[in-house]
N, C-alpha and C positions, 0 to 999 in steps of 0.2 A: 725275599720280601721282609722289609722290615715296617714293625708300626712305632707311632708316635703321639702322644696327646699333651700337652697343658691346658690347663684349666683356670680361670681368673673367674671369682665368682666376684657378684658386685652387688653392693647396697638395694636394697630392696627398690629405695627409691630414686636409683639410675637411670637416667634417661640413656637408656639402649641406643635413641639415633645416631648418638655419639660412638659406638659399635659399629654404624652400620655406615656413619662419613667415612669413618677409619676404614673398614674395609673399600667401602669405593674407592679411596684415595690411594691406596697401598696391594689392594690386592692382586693385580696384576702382576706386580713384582716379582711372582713367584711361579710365574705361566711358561718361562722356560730353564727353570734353574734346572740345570743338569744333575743326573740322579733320582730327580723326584718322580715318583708315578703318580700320585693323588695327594693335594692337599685339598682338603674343604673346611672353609672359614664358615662354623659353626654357633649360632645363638640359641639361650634359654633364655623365654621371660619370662619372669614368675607370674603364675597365673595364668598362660598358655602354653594346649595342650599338658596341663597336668604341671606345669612345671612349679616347686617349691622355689625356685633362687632365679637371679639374673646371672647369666652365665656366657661369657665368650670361652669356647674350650674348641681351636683348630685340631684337626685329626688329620695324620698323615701318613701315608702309603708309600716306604722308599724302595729304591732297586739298588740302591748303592750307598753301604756304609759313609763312603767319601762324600756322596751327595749332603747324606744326616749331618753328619759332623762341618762341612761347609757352612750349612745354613747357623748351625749352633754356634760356631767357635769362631766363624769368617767373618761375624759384625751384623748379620740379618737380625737373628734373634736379641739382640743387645735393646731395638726399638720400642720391642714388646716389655724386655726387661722395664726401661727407661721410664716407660708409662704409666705399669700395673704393679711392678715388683715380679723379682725371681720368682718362677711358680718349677712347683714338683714337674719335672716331665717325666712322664711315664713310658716307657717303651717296651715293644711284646716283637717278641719272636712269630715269622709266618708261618700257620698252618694250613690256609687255605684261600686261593681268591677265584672269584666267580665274576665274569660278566653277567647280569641280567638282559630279561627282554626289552629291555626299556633300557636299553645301553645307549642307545642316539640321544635319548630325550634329556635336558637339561633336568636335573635335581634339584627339588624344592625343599626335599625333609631327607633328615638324615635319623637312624637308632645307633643306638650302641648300648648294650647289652651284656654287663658286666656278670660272667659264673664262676663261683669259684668250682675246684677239680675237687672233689670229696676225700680224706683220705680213704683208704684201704680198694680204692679202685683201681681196675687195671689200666693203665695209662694211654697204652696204644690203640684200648678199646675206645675208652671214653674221647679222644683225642679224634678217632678216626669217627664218631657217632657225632662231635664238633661239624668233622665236613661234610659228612653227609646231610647236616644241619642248615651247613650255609650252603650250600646245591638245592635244596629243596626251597631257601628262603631267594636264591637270587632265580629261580622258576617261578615266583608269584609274578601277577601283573602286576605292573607298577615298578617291578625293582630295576634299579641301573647300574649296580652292582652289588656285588655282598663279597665280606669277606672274615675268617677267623684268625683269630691272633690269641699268643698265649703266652704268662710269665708263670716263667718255670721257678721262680724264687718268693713270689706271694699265690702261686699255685691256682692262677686264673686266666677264666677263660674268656677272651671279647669276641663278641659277636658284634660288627658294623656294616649297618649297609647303607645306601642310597636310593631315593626314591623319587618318582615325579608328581609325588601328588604330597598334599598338606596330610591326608590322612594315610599314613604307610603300614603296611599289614605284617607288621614286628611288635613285639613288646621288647619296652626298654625304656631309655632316656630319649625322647624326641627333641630333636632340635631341627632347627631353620640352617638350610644352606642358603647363607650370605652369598657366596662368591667359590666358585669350583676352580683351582689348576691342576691342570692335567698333561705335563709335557712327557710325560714317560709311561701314559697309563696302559699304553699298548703293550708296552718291554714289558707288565709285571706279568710274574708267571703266574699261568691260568691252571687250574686245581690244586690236589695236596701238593702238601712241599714238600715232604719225606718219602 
């Protein structure tokens, strides 16, 4: 498993519905791209649930390098470019995914959960205290999956999960799931990755 995020922050005083056409209009698009396990077309508005900025930032769950790089380099991602401007994409190595109980239920909120790795810790400890992290968070009620991710070169650790309720019992960045694709999310492997 591989993860994936960009992030377009916007003008305080953006009108979001124009986020939220965009995704109705486009976001099917990506409900059966091959490779993909989980994309969720993600919003922050400033001012709810906590949030400082207007924020569209998509998070995505791949099973196949081929699938990443398709969407990137094959003309998908070009749309987004075209719109907002080139944004940083950030991508993390898998260390863990969980189905939750709430695995049927459509997701309304989504966390993400940025740690960094401390130095002078032990890696395979802190790493494996990661999974047992996100096993405990995708056993609450409410979650419909969780999963951990990690860069091994800014030495951090993402915590993301899914939820079916507006209030999700994570700390982190809360956002609104816009629109959920899921054409792979069965194929992504289920616990640690190592």
């Amino acid at each position: 498993m591989h993860a994936m995020q960009y992030e377009f922050t916007l003008p305080a005083d953006y009108d979001m519905g124009i986020i939220r056409s965009r995704v109705a209009r486009v976001g099917h698009l990506l409900d059966d791209w091959d490779g993909l396990g989980v994309k969720t077309y993600l919003l922050r508005e400033r001012g709810v649930q906590r949030s400082p900025v207007n924020q569209y930032g998509p998070f995505y769950l791949w099973n196949t390098m081929e699938g990443m790089n398709a969407f990137l380099w094959g003309g998908a991602f070009q749309g987004p470019v075209n719109d907002f401007g080139r944004p940083r994409v950030r991508q993390w190595t898998g260390l863990v995914y969980e189905e939750g109980g709430a695995a049927g239920s459509p997701a309304t909120s989504a966390v993400r959960r940025r740690q960094p790795v401390p130095d002078g810790v032990e890696l395979a400890a802190f790493m494996a205290q990661s999974v047992d992290e996100t096993v405990r968070l995708a056993a609450q009620d409410g979650a419909v999956l969780a999963a951990a991710v990690v860069d091994a070169h800014a030495w951090e650790v993402v915590h993301f999960s899914l939820w079916e309720q507006d209030t999700p019992k994570a700390e982190g960045d809360v956002y609104q799931v816009l629109h959920l694709s899921e054409p792979g999310r069965g194929a992504l492997p289920r616990g640690r990755q190592w």
